[in-house]
C-alpha positions in Angstrom: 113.1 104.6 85.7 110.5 102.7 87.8 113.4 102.6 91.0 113.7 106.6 90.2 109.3 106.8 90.3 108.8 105.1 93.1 111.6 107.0 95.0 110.4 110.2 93.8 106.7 109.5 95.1 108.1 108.1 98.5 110.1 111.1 99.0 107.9 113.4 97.5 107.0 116.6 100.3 103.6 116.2 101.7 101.3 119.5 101.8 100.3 119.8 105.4 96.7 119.1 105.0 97.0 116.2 102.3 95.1 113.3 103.4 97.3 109.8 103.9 95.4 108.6 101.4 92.1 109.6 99.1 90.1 108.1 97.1 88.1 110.2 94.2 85.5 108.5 92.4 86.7 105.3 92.6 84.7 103.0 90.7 85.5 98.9 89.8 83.8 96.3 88.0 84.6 92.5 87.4 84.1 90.1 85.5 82.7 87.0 86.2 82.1 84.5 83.3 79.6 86.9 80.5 78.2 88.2 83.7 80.4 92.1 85.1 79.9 92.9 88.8 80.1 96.4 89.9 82.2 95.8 93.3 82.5 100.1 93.5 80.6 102.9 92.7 82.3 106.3 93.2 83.7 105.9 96.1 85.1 109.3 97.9 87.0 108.1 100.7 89.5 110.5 102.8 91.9 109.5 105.2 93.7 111.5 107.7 97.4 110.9 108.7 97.5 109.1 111.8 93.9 108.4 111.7 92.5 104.9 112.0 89.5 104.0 109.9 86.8 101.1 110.3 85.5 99.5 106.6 82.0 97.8 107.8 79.2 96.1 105.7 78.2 93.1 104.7 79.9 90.6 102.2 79.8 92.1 99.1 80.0 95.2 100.1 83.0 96.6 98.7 85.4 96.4 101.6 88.0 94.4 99.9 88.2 95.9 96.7 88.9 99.7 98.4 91.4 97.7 100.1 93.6 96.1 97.3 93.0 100.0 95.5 94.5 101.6 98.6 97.0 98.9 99.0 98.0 99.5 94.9 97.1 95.7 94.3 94.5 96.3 92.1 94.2 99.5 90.1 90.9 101.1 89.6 88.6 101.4 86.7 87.8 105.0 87.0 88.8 107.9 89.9 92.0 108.6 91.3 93.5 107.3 94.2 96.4 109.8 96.1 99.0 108.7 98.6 99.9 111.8 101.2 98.8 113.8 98.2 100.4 112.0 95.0 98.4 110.2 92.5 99.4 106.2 92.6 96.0 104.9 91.2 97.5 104.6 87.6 100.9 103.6 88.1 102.4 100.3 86.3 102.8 97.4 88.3 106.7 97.6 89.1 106.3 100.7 90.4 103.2 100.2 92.4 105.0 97.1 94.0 108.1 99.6 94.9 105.8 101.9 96.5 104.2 99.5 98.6 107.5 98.0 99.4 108.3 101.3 100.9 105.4 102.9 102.1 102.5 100.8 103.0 102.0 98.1 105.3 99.7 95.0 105.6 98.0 93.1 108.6 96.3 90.1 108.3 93.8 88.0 110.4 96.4 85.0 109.7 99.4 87.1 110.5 101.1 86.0 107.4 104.9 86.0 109.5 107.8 83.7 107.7 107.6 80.5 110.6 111.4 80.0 109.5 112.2 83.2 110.2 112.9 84.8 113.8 110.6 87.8 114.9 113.2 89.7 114.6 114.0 88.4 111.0 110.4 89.0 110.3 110.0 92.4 111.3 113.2 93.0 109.2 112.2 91.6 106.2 110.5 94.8 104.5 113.4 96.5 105.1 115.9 94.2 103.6 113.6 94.0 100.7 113.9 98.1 100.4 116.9 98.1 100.5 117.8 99.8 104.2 121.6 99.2 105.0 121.9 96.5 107.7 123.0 98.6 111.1 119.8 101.3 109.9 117.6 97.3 110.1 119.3 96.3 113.0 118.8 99.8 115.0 114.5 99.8 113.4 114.1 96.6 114.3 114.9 96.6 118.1 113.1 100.2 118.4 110.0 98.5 117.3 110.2 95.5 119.1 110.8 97.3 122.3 107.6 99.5 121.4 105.2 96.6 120.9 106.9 94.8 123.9 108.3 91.7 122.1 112.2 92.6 122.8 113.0 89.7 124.6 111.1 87.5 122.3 113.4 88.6 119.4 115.0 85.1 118.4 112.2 83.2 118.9 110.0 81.6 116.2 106.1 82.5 115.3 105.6 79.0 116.3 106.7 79.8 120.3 104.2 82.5 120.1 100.3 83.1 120.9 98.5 84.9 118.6 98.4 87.6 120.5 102.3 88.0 120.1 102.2 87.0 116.6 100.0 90.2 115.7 102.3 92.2 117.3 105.1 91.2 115.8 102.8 91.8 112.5 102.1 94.9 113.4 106.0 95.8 114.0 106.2 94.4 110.7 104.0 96.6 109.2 105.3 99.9 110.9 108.8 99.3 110.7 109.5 100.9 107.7 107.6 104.2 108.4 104.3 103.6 106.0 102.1 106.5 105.2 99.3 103.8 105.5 98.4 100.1 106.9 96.0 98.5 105.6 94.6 95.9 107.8 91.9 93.3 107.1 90.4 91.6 109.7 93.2 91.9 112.5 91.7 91.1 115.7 89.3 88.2 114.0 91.3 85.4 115.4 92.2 86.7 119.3 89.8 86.7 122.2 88.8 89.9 123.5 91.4 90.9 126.2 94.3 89.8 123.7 92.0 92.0 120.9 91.6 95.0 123.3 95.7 95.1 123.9 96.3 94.5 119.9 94.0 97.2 119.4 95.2 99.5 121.9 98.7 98.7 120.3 97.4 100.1 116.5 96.3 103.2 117.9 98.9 103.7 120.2 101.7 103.3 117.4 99.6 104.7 114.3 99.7 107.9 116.1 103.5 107.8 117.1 104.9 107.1 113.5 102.0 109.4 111.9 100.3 106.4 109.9 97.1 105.6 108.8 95.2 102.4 109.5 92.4 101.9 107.1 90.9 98.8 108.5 88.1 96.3 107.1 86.3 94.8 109.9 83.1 93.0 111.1 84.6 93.3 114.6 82.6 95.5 116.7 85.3 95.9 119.5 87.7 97.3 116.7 84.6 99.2 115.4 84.4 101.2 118.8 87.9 102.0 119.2 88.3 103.6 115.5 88.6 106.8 115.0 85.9 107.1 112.4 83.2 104.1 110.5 82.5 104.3 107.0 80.2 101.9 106.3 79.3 100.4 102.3 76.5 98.5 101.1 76.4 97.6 97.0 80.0 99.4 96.4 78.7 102.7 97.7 79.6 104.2 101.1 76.2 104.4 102.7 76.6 105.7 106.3 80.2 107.8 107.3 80.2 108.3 111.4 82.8 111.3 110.8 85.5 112.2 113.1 85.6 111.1 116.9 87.8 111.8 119.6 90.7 109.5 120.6 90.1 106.8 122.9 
């Protein structure tokens, strides 16, 4: 039943205008000790397909939690959260963790890559878990190593990489198995500029190739510049929301 959910949602048709994700009055609260802490507080949050998205504020803020709620690690309290226009927010947790499987993607300031594992046996790992037959992985792989220009660093280890190489090999991680979203925190934190510039460059350049949407929490104003559009929270609530810009 779960396998039959989570296929159903992945595979579900997408009305044309259905953002890659939304978030309706999304509100969370934790608790610390006797003490709860409102972390959101009706957040409306639209995100077009292909569109990449910059999460600012302080600490605190919120940024993390919308994250984990987009990413369907954490569920919300109240509001609804819809991928390409189905509702995920209440889903149980074995078929939230089949839906992101298949259709989201994570990047991480630390890159989070397997250092026994090849880049090429990184980038195929979401798709092995998913269940892709092997030439299908084989045949995804190499397309998106070629795109992010790692092809001929395919057998080698994170470990012979620079961290430039490594994000890009996260990036073809996150991509390779066609999400409707990637949710990245923090991505370009840990490269200098030039290297954050082409990583950047790279996001854009591929989010708008496969059609997904990078929601993206940053204090980084290079990666700030480059987005499509800011939102920007203070206290759980989105306080500024720069709207739509042209691509750069």
């Amino acid at each position: 039943m779960k396998r039959d959910l989570a296929d159903a949602l992945a595979a579900a048709p997408v009305p044309e205008l259905a953002p890659a994700l939304q978030l309706r009055g999304v509100r969370k609260t934790y608790r610390l000790g006797t003490h709860e802490v409102p972390a959101l507080q009706g957040v409306d949050l639209a995100l077009a397909r292909g569109e990449m998205l910059a999460l600012t504020g302080p600490s605190g803020s919120g940024k993390s939690t919308i994250l984990h709620i987009a990413g369907l690690i954490d569920r919300p309290d109240v509001g609804d959260v819809l991928l390409r226009g189905q509702p995920v927010g209440k889903l149980d947790e074995a078929a939230a963790t089949l839906l992101r499987r298949e259709s989201i993607g994570f990047v991480f300031q630390s890159f989070n890559l397997v250092p026994v594992m090849t880049v090429a046996e990184n980038v195929d790992y979401p798709l092995f878990l998913a269940g892709v037959p092997f030439a299908e992985r084989r045949a995804r792989v190499a397309d998106m190593l070629a795109a992010v220009g790692l092809a001929a660093h395919a057998a080698h280890r994170p470990d012979a990489l620079s961290g430039g190489q490594r994000q890009r090999v996260a990036i073809a991680r996150a991509l390779v198995k066609r999400p409707a979203l990637v949710i990245a925190d923090e991505p370009t934190a840990s490269l200098d500029s030039h290297t954050a510039d082409q990583v950047l460059e790279l996001m854009r350049e591929q989010g708008h190739a496969h059609g997904a949407a990078f929601l993206v929490a940053t204090h980084d104003a290079r990666l700030v510049g480059r987005c499509d559009r800011t939102v920007s929270l203070r206290d759980g609530r989105i306080e500024t929301d720069h709207g739509d810009r042209s691509p750069r």
